[in-house]
MIDOLO-905305 format. One record per atom (N, C-alpha, C): residue in one letter; x, z, y. Coordinates in steps of 0.2 Angstrom, whole numbers, plus 5000, padded with zeros to 4 digits. Each point is the difference from the previous one (the first is absolute). Layout:
N
aXZY
...
//
This chain:
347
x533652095020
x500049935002
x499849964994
x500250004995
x499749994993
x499250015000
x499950074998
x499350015001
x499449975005
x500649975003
x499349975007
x499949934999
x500549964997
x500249944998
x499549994993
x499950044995
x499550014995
x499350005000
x499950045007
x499650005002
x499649945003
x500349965004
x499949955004
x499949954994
x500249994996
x500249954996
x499250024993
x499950055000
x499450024995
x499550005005
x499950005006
x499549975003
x499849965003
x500649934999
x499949935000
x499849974993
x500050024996
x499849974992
x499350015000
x499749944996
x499350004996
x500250034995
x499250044999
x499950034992
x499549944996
x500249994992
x499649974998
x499349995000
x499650045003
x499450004999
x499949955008
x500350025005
x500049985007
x500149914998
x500549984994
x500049935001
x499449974995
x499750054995
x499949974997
x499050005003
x499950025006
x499450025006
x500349915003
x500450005002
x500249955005
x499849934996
x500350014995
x499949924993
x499350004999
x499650055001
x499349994999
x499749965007
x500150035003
x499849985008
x500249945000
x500549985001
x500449915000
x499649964994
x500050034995
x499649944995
x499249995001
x499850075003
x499249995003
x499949955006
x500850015003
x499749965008
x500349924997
x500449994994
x500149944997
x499449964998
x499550044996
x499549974998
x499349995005
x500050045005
x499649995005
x500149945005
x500850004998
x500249915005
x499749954994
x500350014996
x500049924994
x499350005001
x499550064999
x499249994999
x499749955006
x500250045006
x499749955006
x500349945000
x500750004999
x500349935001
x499649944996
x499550044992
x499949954995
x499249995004
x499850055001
x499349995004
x500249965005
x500350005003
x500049945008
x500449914997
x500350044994
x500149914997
x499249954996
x499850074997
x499449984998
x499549985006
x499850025004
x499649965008
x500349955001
x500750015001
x500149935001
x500049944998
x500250024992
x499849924995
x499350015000
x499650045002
x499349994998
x499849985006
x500150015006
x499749965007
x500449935001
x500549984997
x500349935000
x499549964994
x500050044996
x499949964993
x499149975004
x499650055002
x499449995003
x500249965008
x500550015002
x499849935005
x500149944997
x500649994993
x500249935000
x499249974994
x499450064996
x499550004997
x499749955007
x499750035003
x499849985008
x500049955003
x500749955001
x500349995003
x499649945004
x499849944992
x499549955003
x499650035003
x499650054997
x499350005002
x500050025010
x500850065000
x500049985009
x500049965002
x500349934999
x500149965002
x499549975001
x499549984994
x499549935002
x499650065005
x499950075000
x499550035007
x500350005005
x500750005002
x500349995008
x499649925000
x500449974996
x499849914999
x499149985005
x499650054995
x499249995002
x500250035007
x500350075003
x499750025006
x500449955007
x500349994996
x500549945007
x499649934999
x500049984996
x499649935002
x499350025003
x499750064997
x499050015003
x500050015009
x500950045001
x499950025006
x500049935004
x500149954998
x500149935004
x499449945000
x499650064996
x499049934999
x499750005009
x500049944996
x499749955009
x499249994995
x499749995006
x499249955001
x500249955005
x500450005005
x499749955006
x499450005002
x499950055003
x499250015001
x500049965010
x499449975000
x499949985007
x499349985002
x499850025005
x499149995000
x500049945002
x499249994997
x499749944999
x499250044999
x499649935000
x499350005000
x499850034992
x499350045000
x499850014993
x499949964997
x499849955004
x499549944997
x500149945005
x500449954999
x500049935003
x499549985004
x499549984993
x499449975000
x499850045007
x499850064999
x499450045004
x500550075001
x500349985005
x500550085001
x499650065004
x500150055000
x499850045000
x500450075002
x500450005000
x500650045000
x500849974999
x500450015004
x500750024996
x500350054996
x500349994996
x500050044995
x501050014998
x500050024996
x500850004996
x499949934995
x500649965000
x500149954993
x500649994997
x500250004995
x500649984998
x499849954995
x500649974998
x500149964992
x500250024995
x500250065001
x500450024996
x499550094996
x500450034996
x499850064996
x500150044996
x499850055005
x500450084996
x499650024991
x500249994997
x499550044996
x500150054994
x499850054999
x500250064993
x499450014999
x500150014992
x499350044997
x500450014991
x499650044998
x500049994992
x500249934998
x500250014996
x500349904995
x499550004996
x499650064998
x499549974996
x499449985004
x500049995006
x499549955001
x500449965005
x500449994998
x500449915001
x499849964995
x499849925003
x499749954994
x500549965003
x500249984992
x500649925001
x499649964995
x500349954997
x499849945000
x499650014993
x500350054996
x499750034993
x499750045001
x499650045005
x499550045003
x500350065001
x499750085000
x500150065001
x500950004998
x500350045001
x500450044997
x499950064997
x500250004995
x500050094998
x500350035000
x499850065002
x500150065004
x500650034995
x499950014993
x500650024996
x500849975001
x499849945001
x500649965001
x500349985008
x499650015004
x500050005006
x499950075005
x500350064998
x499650065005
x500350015006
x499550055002
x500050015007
x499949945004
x500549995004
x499649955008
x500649965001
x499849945005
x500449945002
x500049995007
x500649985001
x499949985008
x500349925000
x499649985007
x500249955000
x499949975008
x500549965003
x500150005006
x500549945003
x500249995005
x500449965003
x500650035004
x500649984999
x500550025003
x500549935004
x500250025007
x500449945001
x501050034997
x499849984995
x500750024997
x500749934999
x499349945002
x500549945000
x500549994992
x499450014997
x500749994993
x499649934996
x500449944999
x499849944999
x500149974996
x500049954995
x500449974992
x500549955004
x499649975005
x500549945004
x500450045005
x500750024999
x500350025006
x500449965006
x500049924996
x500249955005
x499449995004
x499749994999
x499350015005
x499950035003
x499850084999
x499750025000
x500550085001
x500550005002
x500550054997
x500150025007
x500050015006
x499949995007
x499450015003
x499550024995
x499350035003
x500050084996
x500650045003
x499750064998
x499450045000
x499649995005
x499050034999
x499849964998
x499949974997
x499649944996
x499650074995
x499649995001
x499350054995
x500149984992
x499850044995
x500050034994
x499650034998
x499649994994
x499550034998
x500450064994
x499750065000
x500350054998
x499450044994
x500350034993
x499550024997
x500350064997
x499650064998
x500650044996
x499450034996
x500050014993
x499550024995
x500650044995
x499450044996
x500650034992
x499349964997
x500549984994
x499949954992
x500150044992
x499750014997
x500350014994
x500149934996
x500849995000
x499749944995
x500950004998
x500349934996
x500550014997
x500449945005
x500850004999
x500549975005
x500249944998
x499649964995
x500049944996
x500349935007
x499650015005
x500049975008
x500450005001
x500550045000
x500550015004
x500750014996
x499949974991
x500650014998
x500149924998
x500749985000
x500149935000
x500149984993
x499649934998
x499750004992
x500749974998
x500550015002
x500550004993
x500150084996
x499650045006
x500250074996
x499350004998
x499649955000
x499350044996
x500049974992
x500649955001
x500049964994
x500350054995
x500650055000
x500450044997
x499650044997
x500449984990
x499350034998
x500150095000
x499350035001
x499750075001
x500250015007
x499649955004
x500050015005
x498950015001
x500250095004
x499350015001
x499850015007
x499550005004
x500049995005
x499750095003
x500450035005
x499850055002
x499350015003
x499550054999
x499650035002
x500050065005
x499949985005
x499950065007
x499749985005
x499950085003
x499649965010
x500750005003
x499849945001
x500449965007
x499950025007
x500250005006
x499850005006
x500049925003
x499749955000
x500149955001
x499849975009
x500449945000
x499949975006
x499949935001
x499549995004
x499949925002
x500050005005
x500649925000
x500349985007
x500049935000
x499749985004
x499749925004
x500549985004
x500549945000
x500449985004
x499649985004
x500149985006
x499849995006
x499749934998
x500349944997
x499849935001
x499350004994
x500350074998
x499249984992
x499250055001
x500150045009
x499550065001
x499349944999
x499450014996
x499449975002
x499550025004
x500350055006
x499750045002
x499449965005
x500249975002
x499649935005
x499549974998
x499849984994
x499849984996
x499250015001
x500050064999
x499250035000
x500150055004
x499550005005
x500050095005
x499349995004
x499749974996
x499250035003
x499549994990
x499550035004
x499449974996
x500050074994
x500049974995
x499650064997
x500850034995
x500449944999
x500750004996
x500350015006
x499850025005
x500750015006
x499950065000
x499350025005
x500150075005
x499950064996
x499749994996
x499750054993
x500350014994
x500749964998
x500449994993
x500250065002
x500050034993
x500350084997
x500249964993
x500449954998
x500349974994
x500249934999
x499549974996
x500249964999
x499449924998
x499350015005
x499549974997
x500149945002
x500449955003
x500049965000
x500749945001
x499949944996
x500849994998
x500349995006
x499850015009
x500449995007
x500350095000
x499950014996
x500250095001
x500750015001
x500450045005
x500750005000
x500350034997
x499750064997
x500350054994
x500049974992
x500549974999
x500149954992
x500750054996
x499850064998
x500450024996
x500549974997
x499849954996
x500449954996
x500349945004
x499950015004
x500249925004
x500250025008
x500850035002
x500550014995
x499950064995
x500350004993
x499950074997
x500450065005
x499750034999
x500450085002
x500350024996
x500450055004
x500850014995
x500050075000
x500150044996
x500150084998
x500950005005
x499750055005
x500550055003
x500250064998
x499750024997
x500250064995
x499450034995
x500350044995
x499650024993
x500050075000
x499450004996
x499850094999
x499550005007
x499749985005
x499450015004
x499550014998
x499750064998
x499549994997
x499350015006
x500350005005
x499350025006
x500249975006
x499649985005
x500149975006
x499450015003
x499950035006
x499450035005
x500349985008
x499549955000
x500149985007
x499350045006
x500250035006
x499550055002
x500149965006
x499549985004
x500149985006
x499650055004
x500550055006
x499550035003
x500049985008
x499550045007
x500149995004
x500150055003
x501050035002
x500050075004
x499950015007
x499649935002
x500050025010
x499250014998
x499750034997
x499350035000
x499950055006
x499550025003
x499850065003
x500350074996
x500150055005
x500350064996
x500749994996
x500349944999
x500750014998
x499849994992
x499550014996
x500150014996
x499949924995
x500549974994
x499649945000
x499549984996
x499849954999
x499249974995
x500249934997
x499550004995
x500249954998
x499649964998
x500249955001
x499849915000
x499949984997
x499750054993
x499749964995
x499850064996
x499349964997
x499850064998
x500250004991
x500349924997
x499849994994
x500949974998
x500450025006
x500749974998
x500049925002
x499549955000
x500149955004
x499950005008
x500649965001
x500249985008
x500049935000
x499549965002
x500049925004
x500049985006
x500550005000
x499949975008
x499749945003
x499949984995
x499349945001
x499350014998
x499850084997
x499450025002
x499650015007
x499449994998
x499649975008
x500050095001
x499450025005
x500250035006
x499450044997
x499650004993
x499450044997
x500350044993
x500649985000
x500350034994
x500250085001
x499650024999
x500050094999
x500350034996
x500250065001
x500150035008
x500749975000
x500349954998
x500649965003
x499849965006
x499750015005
x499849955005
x500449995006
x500650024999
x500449965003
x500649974996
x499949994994
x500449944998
x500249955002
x499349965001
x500249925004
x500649975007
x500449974993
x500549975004
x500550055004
x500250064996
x500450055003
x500350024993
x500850055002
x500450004995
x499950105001
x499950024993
x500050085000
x500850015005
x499550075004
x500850035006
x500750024994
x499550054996
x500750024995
x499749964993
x500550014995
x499850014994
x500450064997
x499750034996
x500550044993
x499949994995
x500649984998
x500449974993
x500150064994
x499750014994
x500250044996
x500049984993
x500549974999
x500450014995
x500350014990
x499850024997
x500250054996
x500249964993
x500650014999
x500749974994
x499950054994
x500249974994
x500150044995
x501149984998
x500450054996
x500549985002
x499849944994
x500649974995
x500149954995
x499850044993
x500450075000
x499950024993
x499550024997
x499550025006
x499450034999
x499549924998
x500149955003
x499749944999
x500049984992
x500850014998
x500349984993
x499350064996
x499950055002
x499750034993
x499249995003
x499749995004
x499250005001
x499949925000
x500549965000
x499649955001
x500149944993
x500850034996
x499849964992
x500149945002
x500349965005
x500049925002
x499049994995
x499750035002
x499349984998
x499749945005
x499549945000
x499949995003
x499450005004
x499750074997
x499450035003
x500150045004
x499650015006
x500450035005
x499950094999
x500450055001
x499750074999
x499450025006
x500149975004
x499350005005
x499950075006
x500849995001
x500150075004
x499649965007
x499850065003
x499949985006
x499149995002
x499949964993
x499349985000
x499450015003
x499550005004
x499650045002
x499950055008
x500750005000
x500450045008
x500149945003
x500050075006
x499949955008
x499749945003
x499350035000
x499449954998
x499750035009
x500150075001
x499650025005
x500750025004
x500049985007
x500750065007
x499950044999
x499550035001
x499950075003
x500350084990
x499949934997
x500250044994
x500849994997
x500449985005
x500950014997
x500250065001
x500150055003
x500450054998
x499350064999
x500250064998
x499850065000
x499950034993
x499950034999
x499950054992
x499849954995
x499449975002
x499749974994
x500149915003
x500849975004
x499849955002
x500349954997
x500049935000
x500249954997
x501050034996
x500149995004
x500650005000
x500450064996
x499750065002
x500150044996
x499850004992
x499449984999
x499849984993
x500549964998
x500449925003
x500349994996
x500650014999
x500250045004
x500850055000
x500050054994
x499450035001
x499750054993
x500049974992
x499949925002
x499849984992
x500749974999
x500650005003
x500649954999
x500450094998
x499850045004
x500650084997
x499450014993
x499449994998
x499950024994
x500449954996
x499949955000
x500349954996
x501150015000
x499950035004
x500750014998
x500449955002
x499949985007
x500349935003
x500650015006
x500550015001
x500450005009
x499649945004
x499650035004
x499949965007
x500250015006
x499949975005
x500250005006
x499349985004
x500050045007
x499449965002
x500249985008
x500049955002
x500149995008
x499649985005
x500050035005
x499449995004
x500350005006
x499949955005
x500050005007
x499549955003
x500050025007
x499449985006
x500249925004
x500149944999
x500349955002
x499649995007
x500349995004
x499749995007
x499949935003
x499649964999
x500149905001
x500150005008
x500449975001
x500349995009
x499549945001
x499849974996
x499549945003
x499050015001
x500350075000
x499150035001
x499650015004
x499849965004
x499850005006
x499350065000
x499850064997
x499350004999
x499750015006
x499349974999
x499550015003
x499350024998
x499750065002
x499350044996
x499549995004
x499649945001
x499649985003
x499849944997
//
């Protein structure tokens, strides 16, 4: 009885080697937890840290693609010609228009392209937002003129001069994402819409022009935008497949009816647009850009042609390419806006 009891009992026990196998395994499978646990906190703070990096530049692009979805013309037929008509035609009063901002002319002439890259839109929305809301505050679709460009320039505008007075105050330098917005009782859109400063404006050649940058100023929606690319395409083409409506990145919708190969511009609003994007965070701003007030000139050059945004050797790539050599965090955002006020017709 004894010997069976010793037995039992000597083959319940560890030998040290067996605990000291077991203390290996336990500490291996401790260090395989804490590792992944540090690796999954690191994603974390690093995909938080890069949303809250981000965070404007989503904002003012949802901003652009919800207002663009709601651009009017007011389009309604009429005669080509009063005088001697000849056709009814499409007319509105109003104006879709994107192109480069280097060849938008305001009252100072051209802009430059360094200081102003990539492209602009600009357009109408009935958003009803007013300065008089006793008046005026009960016309929710009351029409608005809408503008959205990137700037490099400094936030002098927009800081209030008792802080500009504090001495060693300097004024930052960055691209902006900016917007111009026309209340409703200030649009001059009425003004001019024929003749050579109406149907054919791509800027700003004459003082009834509606697009006045500075009057009201435009106000920076968010910082670090270093590219904006407005694409207007048309996907109810034949074959499913789309085309595009512009051969040069300019869309006028009050271009006449010989503007090639854009010949259905006049007086119609692009079916879709696509919207892209592209942010740098803040930190990478702080070391490439020196609060200099020269601009580094990202961007410059690209997306001059549609057909050359994406592929191996395309706009977009090149300048994704040149911001990972420079050693910069970007983001790029791209969606397809669908305008509900598109009536197209290709004829």
């Amino acid at each position: 009885m004894a010997t069976e009891r010793k037995k039992r009992s000597k083959t319940s026990s560890f030998t040290l080697l067996e605990l000291v196998v077991s203390m290996a395994v336990l500490m291996l499978l401790m260090a395989l937890l804490l590792t992944a646990t540090d690796m999954a906190s690191k994603t974390w703070r690093s995909t938080t840290e890069k949303m809250r990096a981000f965070e404007n530049a989503r904002a003012g692009f949802d901003l652009i693609n919800s207002t663009l979805s709601q651009a009017v013309l007011q389009t309604y037929w009429d005669y080509d010609d009063p005088a001697h008509p000849t056709k009814y035609e499409l007319s509105s009063e109003l104006q879709f228009l994107s192109l480069p901002m280097n060849q938008m002319l305001q009252s100072g002439g051209s802009l430059p392209e360094a200081n102003f890259p990539t492209h602009g839109l600009f357009f109408q929305a009935p958003t009803g937002a007013v300065l008089n809301q006793a008046s005026y505050g009960g016309l929710p679709l009351l029409l608005n003129a809408y503008g959205y460009y990137v700037e490099y320039s400094d936030d002098s505008a927009e800081i209030p001069n008792f802080l500009k007075s504090l001495p060693g105050f300097k004024p930052r330098y960055r691209y902006r994402l900016k917007q111009w917005k026309v209340p409703a009782e200030s649009i001059a859109l009425y003004q001019n819409t024929s003749g050579v400063g109406g149907k054919n404006y791509v800027g700003y050649p004459t003082s009834l022009s509606w697009i006045d940058l500075a009057n009201p100023a435009a106000t920076a929606i968010a910082e670090n935008v270093v590219a904006l690319v407005i694409h207007p395409i048309n996907p109810q083409s034949a074959g499913g497949a789309a085309t595009e409506l512009t051969a040069d990145f300019v869309y006028n919708s009050r271009n006449n009816y010989t503007i090639a190969p854009a010949v259905y511009q006049h007086n119609q609003l692009p079916p879709e647009v696509e919207v892209i994007m592209v942010a740098i965070d803040e930190a990478s701003a702080v070391r490439i850009f020196n609060n200099s007030p020269t601009s580094p000139g990202l961007a410059v050059g690209l997306f001059t042609d549609p057909t050359k945004i994406d592929g191996n050797n395309g706009d977009l790539k090149k300048l994704t390419d040149d911001l990972t050599q420079r050693r910069l965090n970007f983001i790029v955002m791209r969606s397809t806006v669908k305008i509900r006020g598109a009536g197209w017709i290709q004829d």
